[in-house]
C-alpha positions as CSV (number, residue, x, y, z in Angstrom):
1,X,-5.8,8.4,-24.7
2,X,-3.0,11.0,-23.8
3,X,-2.9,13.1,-21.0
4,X,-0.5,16.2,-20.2
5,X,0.6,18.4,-17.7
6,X,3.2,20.7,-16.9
7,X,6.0,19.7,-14.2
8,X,6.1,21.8,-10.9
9,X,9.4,24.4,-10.6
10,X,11.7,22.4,-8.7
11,X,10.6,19.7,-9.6
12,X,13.7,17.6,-11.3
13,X,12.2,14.2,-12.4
14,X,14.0,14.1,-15.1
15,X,12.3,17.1,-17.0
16,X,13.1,20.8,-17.1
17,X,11.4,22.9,-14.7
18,X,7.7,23.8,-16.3
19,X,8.2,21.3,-19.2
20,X,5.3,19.8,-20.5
21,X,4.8,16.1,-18.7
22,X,3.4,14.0,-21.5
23,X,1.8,10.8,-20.2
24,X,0.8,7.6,-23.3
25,X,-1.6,4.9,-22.4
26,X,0.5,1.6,-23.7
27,X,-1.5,-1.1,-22.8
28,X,-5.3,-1.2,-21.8
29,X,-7.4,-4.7,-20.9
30,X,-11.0,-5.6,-19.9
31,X,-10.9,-8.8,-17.3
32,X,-12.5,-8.1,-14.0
33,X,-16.3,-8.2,-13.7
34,X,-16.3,-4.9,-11.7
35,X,-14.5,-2.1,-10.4
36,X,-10.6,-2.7,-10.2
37,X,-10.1,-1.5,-6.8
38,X,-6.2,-1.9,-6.4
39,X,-3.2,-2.2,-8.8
40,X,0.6,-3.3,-8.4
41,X,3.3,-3.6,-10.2
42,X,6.9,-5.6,-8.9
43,X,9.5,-5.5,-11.7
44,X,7.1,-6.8,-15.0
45,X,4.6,-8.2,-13.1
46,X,1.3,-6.8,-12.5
47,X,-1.6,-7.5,-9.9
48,X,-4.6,-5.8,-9.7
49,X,-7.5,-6.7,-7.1
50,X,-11.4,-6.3,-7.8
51,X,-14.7,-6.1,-6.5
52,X,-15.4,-9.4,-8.1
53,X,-13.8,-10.6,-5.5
54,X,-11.2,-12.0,-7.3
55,X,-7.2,-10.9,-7.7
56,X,-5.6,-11.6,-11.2
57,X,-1.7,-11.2,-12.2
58,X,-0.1,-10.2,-15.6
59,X,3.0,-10.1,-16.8
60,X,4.4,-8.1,-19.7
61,X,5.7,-9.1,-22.9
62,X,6.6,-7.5,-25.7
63,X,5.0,-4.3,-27.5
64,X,2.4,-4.8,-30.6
65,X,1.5,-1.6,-32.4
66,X,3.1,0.5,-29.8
67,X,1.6,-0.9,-27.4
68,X,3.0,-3.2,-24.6
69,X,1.3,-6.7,-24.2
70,X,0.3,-8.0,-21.2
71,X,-0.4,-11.9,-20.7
72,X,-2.3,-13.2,-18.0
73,X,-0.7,-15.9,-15.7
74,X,-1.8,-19.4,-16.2
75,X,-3.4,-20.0,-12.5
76,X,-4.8,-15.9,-12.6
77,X,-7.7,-15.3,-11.4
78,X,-6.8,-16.0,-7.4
79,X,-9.9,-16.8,-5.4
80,X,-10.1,-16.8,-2.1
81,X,-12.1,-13.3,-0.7
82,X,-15.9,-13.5,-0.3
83,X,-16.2,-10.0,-0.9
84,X,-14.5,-6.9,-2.2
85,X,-11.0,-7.2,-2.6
86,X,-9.7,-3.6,-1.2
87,X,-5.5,-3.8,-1.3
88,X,-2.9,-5.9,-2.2
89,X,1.1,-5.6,-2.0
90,X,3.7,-7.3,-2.9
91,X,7.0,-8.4,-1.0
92,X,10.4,-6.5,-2.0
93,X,11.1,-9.2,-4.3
94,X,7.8,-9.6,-5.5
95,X,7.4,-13.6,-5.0
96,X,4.9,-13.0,-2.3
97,X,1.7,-11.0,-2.5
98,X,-0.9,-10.0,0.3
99,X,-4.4,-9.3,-0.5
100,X,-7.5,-8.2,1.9
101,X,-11.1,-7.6,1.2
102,X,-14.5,-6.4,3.0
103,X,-14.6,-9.9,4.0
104,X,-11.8,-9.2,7.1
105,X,-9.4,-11.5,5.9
106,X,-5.6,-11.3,5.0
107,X,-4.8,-14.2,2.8
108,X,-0.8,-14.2,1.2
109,X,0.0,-15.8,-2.3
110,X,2.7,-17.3,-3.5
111,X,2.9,-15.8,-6.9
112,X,5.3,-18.2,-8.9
113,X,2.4,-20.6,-8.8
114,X,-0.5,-18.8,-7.4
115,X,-1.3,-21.0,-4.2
116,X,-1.9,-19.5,-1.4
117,X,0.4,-19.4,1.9
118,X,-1.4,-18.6,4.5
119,X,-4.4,-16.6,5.4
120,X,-5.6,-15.0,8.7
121,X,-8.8,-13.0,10.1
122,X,-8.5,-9.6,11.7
123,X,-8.5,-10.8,15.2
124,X,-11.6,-8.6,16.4
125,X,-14.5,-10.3,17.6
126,X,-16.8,-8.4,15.2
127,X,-16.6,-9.1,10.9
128,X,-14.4,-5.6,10.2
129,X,-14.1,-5.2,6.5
130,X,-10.5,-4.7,5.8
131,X,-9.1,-1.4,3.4
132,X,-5.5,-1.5,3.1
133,X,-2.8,-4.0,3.8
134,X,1.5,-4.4,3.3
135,X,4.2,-6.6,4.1
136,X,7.2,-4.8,5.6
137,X,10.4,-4.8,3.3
138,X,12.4,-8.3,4.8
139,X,8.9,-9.8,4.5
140,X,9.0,-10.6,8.5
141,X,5.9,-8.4,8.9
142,X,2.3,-8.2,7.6
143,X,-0.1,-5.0,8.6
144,X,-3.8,-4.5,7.4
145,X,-6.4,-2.0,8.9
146,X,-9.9,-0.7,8.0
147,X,-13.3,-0.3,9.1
148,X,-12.3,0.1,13.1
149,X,-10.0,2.0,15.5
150,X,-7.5,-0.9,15.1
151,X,-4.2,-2.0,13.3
152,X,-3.1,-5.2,13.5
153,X,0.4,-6.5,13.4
154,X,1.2,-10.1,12.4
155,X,4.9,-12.2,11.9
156,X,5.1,-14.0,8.8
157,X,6.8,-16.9,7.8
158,X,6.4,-19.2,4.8
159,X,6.6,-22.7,6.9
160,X,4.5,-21.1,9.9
161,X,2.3,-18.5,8.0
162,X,1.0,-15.8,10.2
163,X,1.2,-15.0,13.8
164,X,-0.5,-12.5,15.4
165,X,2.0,-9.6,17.7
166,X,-0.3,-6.9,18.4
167,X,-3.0,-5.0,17.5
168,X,-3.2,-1.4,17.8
169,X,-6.1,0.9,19.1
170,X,-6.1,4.5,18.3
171,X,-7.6,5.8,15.2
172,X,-11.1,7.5,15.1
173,X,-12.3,6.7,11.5
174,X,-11.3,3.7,8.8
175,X,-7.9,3.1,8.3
176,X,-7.0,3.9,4.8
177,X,-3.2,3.1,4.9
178,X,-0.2,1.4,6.3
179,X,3.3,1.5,6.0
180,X,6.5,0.0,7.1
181,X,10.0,1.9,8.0
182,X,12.3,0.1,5.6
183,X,14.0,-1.7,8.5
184,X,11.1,-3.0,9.5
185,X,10.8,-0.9,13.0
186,X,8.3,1.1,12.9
187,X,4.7,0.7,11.8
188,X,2.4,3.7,10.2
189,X,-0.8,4.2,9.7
190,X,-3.2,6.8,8.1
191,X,-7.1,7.1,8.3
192,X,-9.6,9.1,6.7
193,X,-10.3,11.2,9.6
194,X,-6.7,13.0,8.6
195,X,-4.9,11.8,11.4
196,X,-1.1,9.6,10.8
197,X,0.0,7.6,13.8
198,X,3.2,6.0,13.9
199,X,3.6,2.1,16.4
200,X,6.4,0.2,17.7
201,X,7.0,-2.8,15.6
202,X,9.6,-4.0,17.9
203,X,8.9,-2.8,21.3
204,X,4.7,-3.3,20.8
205,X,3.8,-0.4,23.0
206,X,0.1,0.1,23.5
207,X,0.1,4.0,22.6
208,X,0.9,5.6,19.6
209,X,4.5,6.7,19.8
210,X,3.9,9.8,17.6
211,X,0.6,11.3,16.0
212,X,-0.4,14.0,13.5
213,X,-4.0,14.7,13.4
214,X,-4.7,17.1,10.9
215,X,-2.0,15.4,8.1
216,X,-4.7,16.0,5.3
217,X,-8.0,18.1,5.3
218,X,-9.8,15.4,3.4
219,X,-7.8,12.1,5.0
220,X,-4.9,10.3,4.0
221,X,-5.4,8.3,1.4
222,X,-1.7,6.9,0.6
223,X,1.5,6.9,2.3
224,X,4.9,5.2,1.8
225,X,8.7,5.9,3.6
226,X,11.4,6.3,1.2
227,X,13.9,3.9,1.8
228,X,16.3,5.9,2.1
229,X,17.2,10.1,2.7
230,X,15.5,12.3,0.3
231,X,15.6,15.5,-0.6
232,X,12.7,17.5,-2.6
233,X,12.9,21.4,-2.8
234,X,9.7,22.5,-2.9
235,X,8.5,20.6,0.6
236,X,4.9,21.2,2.1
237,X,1.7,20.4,0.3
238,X,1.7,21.1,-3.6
239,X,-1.0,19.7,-5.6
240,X,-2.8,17.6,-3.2
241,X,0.7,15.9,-2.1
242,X,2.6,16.5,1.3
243,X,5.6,15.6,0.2
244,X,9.0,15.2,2.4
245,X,7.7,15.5,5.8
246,X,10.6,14.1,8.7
247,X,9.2,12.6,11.2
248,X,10.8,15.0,13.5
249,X,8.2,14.9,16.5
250,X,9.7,11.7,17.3
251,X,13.1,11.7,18.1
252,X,13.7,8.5,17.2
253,X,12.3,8.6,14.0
254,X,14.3,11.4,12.6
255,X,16.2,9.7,10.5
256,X,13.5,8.6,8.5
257,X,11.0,10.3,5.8
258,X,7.6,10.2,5.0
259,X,5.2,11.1,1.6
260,X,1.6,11.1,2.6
261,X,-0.7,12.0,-0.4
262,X,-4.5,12.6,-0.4
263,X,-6.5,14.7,-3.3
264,X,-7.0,17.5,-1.4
């Protein structure tokens, strides 16, 4: 199955400005027993979580037919979640992998040999089913939010596994995504009531220290920080994407950019 599309003026992305954008499936499998609900790649290596409760990793190979072959690590499928698996991430240099699930718990994998490190529940005193989850880019951090007003913060370390810092109240509907600064200071967080909050990884204030609550009419959905200053020339929302927004209601954050996307 093809797709196509034509590429937005401005746009750059290596193709000239209204150009068709011509998209090729290479490589299509059938292993879950239900709905893939997240999908990752770091370098070849591919994990994708389910609602079969179960995480599985792949790693490329070479092409057949034009199309590129994907084998399935020895120890895949990774089990561990009594229900849905909702998110997973994987560290900056893609040997550690963080998974969460309806079931409230954050459980990170070591994915050379697929054991797991460490695991944690969300520390409320209620089961809170769990939507979205990251580990900040030094792999010091963990995040994971959901079903709740709350975002909790945990240290991570491979001997030591996960200690709990803070969590953080604010949000008025499920937490759909989270986000680290690429230095690892500051925390963000998106919900499906539309609203972005940005926390103090280092200081662990109790308040937001900067909100937007009408980011997205329909809720964020994903958000990531570029790691790095970026410039796109058509800013503003465009196709259901608002797309190079500074963070210039905090002053400390000025430095740094954010991409929030929701299909609008």
């Amino acid at each position: 199955m093809n797709g196509h599309g034509k590429v937005p003026g401005g746009g750059g992305g290596g193709a000239a400005d209204g150009a068709p954008l011509r998209l090729k499936v290479v490589s299509s499998f059938k292993a879950h027993a239900n709905d893939v609900t997240s999908v990752q790649w770091t370098g070849n290596v591919m994990a994708s979580g389910s609602a079969d409760k179960t995480i599985r990793v792949w790693k490329t190979g070479g092409r057949s037919a034009g199309q590129v072959e994907l084998h399935e690590m020895s120890y895949s499928p990774m089990r561990e979640h009594y229900y849905h698996v909702q998110c997973l991430h994987f560290s900056s240099f893609g040997n550690t992998l963080a998974t969460c699930a309806t079931d409230g718990k954050v459980v990170l994998w070591d994915t050379l040999t697929g054991s797991q490190i460490t695991a944690a529940n969300f520390p409320l005193p209620a089961l809170m089913a769990l939507r979205c989850c990251r580990i900040s880019s030094d792999s010091r951090l963990v995040a994971a939010g959901g079903d709740g007003d709350a975002v909790a913060l945990w240290s991570f370390d491979r001997t030591q596994g996960l200690t709990l810092l803070k969590v953080f109240h604010g949000h008025e509907a499920t937490i759909t995504c989270v986000c680290f600064s690429h230095d690892g200071a500051f925390l963000l967080s998106g919900s499906s009531g539309a609203d972005i909050r940005v926390w103090d990884c280092r200081g662990l204030q109790d308040h937001a220290l900067c909100v937007w609550r009408d980011a997205h009419d329909l809720g964020c959905t994903c958000m990531d920080m570029a790691a790095y200053r970026v410039s796109i020339s058509n800013g503003g929302t465009q196709n259901g994407c608002s797309v190079a927004k500074y963070l210039k209601p905090c002053k400390r954050l000025a430095q740094y950019r954010l991409i929030s996307i929701n299909i609008d």
